[in-house]
C-alpha positions in Angstrom: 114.4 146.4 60.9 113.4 148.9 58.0 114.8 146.7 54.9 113.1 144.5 52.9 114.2 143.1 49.2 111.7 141.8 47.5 112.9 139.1 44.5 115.5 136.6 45.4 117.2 136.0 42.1 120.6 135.4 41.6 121.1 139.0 42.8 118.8 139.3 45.4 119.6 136.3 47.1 123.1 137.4 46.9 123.0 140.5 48.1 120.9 139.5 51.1 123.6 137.3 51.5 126.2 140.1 51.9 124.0 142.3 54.1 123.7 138.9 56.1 127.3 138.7 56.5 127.8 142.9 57.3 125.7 142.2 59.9 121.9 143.8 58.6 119.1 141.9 59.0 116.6 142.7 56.6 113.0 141.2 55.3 112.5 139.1 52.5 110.0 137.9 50.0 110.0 136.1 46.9 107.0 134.6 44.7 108.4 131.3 45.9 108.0 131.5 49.4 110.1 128.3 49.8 113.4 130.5 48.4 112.5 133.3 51.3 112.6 130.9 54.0 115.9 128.6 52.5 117.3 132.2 52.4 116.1 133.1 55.8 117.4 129.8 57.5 120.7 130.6 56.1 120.9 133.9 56.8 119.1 134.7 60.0 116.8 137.1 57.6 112.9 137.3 58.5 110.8 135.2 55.4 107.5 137.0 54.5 105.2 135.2 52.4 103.2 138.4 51.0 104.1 141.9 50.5 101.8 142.9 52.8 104.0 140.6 55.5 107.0 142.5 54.2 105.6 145.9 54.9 104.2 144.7 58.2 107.0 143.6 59.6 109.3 146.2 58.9 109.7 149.5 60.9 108.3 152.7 59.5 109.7 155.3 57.3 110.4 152.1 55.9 113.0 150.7 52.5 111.8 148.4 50.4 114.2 147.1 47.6 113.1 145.9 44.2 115.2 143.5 42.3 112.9 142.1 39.9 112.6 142.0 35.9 112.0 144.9 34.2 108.6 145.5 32.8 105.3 143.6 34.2 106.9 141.9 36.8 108.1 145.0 38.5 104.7 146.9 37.6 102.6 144.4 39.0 104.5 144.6 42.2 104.3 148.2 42.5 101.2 148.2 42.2 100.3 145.6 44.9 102.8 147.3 46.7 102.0 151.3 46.8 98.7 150.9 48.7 100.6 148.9 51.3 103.3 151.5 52.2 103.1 154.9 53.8 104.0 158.7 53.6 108.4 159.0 54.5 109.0 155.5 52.5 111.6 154.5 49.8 111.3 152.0 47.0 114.2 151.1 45.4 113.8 149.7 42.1 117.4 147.7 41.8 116.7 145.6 38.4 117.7 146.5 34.9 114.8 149.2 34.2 114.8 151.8 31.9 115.1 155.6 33.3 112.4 156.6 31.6 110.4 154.2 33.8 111.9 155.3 37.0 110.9 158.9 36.3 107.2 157.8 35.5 107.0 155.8 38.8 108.7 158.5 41.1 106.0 160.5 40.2 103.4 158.3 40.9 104.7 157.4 44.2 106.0 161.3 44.9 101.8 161.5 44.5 101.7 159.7 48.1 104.5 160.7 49.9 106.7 157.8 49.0 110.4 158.6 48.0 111.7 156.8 44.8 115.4 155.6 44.1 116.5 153.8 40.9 119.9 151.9 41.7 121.8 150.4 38.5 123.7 147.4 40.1 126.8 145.3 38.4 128.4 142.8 39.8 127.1 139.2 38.5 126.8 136.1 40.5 130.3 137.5 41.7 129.1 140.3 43.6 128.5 137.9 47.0 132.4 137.6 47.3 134.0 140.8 45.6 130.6 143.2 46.3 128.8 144.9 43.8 129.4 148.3 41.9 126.0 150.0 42.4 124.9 153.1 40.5 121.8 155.2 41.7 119.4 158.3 41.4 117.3 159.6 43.7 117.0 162.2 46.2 119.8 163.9 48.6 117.8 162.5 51.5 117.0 158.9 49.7 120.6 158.3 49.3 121.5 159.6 53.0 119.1 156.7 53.8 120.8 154.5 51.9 124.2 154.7 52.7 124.3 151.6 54.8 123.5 149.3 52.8 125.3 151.1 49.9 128.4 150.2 51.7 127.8 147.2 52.9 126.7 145.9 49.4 129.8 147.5 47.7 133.4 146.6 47.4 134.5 148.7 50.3 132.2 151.3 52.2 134.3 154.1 50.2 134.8 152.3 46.7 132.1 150.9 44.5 128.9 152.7 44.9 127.6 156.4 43.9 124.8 158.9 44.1 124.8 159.8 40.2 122.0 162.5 40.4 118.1 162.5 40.3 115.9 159.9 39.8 116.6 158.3 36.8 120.4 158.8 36.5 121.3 155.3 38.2 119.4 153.3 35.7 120.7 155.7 33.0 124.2 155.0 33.9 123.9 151.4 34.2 122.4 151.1 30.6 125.6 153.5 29.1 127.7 151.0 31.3 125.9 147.9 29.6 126.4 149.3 26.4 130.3 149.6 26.4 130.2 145.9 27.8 128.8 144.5 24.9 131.3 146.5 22.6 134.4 145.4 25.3 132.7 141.9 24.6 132.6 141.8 21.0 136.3 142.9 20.7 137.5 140.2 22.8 135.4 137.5 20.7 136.2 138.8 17.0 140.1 138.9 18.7 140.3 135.6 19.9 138.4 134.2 16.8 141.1 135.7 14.8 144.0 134.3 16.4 142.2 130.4 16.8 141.6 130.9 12.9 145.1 131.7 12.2 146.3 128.0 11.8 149.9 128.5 10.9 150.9 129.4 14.3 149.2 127.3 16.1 148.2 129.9 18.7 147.4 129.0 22.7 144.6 131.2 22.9 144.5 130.5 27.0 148.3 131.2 27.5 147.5 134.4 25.4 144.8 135.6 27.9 147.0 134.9 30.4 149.3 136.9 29.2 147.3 140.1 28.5 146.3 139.6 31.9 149.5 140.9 33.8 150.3 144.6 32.4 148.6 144.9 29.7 146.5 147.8 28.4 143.3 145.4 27.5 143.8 143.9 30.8 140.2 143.4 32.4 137.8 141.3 34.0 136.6 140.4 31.3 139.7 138.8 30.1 139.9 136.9 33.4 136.5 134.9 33.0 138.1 134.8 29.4 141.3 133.0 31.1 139.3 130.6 33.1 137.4 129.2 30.5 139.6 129.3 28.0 141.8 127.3 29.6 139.4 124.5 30.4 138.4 124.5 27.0 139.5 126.5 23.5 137.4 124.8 21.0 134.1 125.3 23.1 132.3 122.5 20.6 129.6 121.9 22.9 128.7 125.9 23.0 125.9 127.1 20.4 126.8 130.6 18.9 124.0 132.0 20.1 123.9 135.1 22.8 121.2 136.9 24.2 120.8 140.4 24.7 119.4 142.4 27.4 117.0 145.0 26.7 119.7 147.9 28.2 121.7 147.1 25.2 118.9 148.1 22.6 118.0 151.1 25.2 121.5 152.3 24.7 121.2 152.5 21.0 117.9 153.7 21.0 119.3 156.5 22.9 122.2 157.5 20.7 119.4 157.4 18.3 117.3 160.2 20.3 120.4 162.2 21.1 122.0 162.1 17.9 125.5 161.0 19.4 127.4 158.2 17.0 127.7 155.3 19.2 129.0 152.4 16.0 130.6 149.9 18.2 127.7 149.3 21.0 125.1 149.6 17.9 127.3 147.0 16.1 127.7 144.8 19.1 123.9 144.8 19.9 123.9 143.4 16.0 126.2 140.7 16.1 123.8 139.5 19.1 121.0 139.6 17.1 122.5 137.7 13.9 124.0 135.1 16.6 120.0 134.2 17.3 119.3 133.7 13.6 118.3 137.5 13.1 120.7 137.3 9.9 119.6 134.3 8.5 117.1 135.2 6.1 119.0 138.6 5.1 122.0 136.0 4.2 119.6 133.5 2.3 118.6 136.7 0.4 122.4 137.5 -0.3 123.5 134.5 -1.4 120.2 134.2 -4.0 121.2 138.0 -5.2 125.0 136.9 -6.3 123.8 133.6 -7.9 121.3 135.8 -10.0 123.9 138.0 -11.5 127.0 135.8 -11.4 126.0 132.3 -11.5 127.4 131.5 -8.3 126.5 128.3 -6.2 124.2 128.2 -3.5 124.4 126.4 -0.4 121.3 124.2 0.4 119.9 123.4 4.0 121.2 119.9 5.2 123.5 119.2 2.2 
């Protein structure tokens, strides 16, 4: 056993899930050690309480697999984690982080002889049945090591995963990838607004997605969770407007920034998000105070 993934999210516990079932046993840990073990019973995986558990128990060079938050919870861990391991190791850092980051810590960790790969993975809670599409940078020899698990965890062992360059270009990818789904996103939800506001015909908004569905050219998976819910429910009353955003969508506009490269529809999309958490609000009470000042016009008040 050289394996071990350490957070047991959503995606981590999935994706031990799926090595489970391709037959790789692996080590696991979790900061609730209760979740490692309900995982391990399931699986047949080996629960380790610590990280120093983790690293004992598996087999040197060893591969330890991050998928944790960006930002202090995944530099915390490293940090516990680096004296642990040894020269000819691999961490995988398999959360949302930004390049940038990965390049900073393969250095550090190239410092001791410890091989670095960032691995951009999409797949949602989904991934466990259909397999996850898994981007990631690294080394020639770090991706030979990983091509196991790569196809275990993907799709198909031919379909669904790929080496996209040096350290940084998996997490680079995935953020690019993020971007376009936000813009994919918005387009669906300003299309379908349109046609629920467009009382006159009375429009079945699920037997539309249905439709798109089977040959035509907006046809996605997207529009499939679209379907499903949809037709459960079209007015969605007991949704509030609100959507979060994930901090690869700002990174992707920051980074048409830096290059100079017009990107309108992700930058938009990322905007909508933020005026859909009360980001506009103010900027609208401002509006509406500007054209009663030099028209007269009415203003709305809070609560009336």
């Amino acid at each position: 056993m050289e394996f071990g993934i350490v957070g047991l999210g959503r995606m981590g516990g999935n994706m031990a899930r799926r090595l489970a079932r391709k037959g790789i046993r692996i080590a696991l840990n979790n900061r609730s050690h209760e979740v490692s073990e309900a995982i391990a019973a399931e699986t047949g995986h080996f629960a380790c309480a610590t990280l120093y558990d983790l690293v004992a128990a598996l087999q040197a060079p060893r591969i330890v697999w991050l998928m944790l938050p960006a930002g202090e919870a995944t530099e915390t861990t490293l940090a516990t984690l680096l004296p642990l391991l040894s020269p000819g190791d691999l961490v995988v850092d398999g959360g949302n982080a930004h390049y940038k980051d990965d390049q900073r810590h393969a250095e550090a960790l190239a410092a001791r002889q410890i091989d670095y790969a960032d691995a951009g993975v999409s797949g949602g809670v989904w991934g466990l049945e259909n397999g996850y599409c898994i981007m990631f940078g690294g080394s020639d020899t770090a991706a030979a090591r990983l091509k196991r698990y790569m196809e275990a965890l993907a799709p198909t062992p031919a379909t669904g995963w790929l080496h996209t360059g040096p350290v940084g270009s998996g997490h680079f990818v995935k953020m690019v990838h993020n971007g376009i789904e936000y813009g994919m996103m918005q387009a669906f939800a300003e299309g379908f607004a349109l046609m629920r506001n467009k009382h006159e015909f009375d429009l079945d908004l699920a037997e539309i997605a249905e439709l798109w569905r089977h040959g035509s050219v907006v046809r996605s998976w997207l529009l499939d969770l679209s379907a499903d819910f949809l037709a459960q429910d079209q007015a969605l009353a007991s949704i509030e407007p609100f959507v979060a955003d994930s901090g690869e969508g700002r990174w992707t506009a920051l980074e048409a920034i830096e290059q100079g490269i017009p990107a309108p529809v992700m930058s938009l999309a990322l905007m909508m998000r933020f005026a859909s958490q009360g980001g506009n609000d103010y900027a609208a009470k401002i509006l509406a105070k500007m054209r009663q000042g030099f028209g007269g016009h009415a203003v709305r008040e809070e609560g009336k």
